[in-house]
C-alpha positions in Angstrom: -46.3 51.6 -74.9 -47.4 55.0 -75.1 -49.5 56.2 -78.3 -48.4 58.8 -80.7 -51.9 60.5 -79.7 -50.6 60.0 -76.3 -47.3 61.8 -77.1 -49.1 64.4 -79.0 -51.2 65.3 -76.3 -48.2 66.1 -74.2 -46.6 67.7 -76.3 -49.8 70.0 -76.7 -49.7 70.9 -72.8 -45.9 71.2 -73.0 -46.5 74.1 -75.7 -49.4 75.3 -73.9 -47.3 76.6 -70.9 -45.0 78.2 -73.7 -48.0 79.9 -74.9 -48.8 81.1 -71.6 -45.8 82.2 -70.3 -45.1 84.2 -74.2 -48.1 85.7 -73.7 -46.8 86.9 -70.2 -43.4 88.0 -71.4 -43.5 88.2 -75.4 -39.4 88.9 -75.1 -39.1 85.3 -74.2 -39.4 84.5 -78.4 -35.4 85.0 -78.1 -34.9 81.9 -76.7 -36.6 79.8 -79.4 -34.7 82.7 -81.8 -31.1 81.8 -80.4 -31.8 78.3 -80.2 -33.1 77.9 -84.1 -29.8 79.9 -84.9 -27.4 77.4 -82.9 -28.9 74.9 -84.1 -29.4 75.7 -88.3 -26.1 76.8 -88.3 -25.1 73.0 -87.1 -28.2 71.3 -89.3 -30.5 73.3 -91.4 -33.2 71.3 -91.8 -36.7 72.3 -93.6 -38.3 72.2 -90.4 -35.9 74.4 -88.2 -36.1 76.4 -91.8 -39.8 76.6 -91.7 -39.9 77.7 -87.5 -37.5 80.6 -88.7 -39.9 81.9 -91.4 -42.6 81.6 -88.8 -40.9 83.6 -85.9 -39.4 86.4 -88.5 -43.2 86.6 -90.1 -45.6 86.0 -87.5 -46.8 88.0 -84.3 -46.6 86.3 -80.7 -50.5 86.1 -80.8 -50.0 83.8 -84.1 -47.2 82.2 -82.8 -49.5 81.7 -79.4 -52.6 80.3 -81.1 -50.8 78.2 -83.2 -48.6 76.5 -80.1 -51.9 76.0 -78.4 -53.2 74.2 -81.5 -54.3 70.5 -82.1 -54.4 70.9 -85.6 -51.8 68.5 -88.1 -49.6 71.4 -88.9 -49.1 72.6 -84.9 -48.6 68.8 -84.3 -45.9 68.8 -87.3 -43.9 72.2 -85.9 -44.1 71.0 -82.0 -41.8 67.7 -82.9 -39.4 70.1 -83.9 -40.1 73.1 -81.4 -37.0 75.9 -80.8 -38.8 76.9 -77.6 -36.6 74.4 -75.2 -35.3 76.7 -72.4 -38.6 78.1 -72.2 -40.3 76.5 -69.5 -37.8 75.8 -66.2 -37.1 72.5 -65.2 -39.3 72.6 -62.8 -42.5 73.6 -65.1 -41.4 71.0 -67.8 -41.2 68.2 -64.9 -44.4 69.0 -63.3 -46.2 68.4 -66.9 -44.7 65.6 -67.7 -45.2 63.7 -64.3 -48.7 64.8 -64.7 -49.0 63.3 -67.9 -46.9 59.7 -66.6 -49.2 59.5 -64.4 -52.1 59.3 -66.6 -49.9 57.1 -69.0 -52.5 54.5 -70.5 
């Protein structure tokens, strides 16, 4: 069974290769953007609610450092991250067999 520090930790070098490639190409915030406005039209919840106020209101260099963050808030946000579509399969697969094969 895989531990929620386990998951977290994944999810952190998930995000991190968002960070990097947002950093890259800022213009790629419109995919988190169109996602969080397909999916709070279909459930608005106070997380998608609070990833909206943070994408209208903060830069990409805030949205970078806090993505790359191991702090309790940045673990909070990634469980509900609008940044799918982000990485390509490809990058998303190579992560997360990386990290299955250091599964505890």
């Amino acid at each position: 069974m895989r531990s929620h520090e386990w998951i977290d930790r994944r999810s952190l070098a998930l995000h991190e290769a968002v960070a990097d490639k947002l950093e890259a190409s800022p213009e790629l915030l419109r995919v988190a953007r169109s996602n969080l406005a397909r999916w709070l039209a279909h459930s608005p919840t106070a997380a998608l609610r609070e990833w909206q106020t943070l994408l209208d209101e903060r830069s990409v260099d805030q949205i970078v450092r806090l993505l790359r963050s191991d702090d309790e808030i940045a673990r909070r946000m990634r469980q509900s991250s609008p940044f799918a579509g982000v990485l390509s399969a490809g990058e998303r697969l190579a992560i997360l067999q990386d990290y299955d094969a250091r599964r505890p």
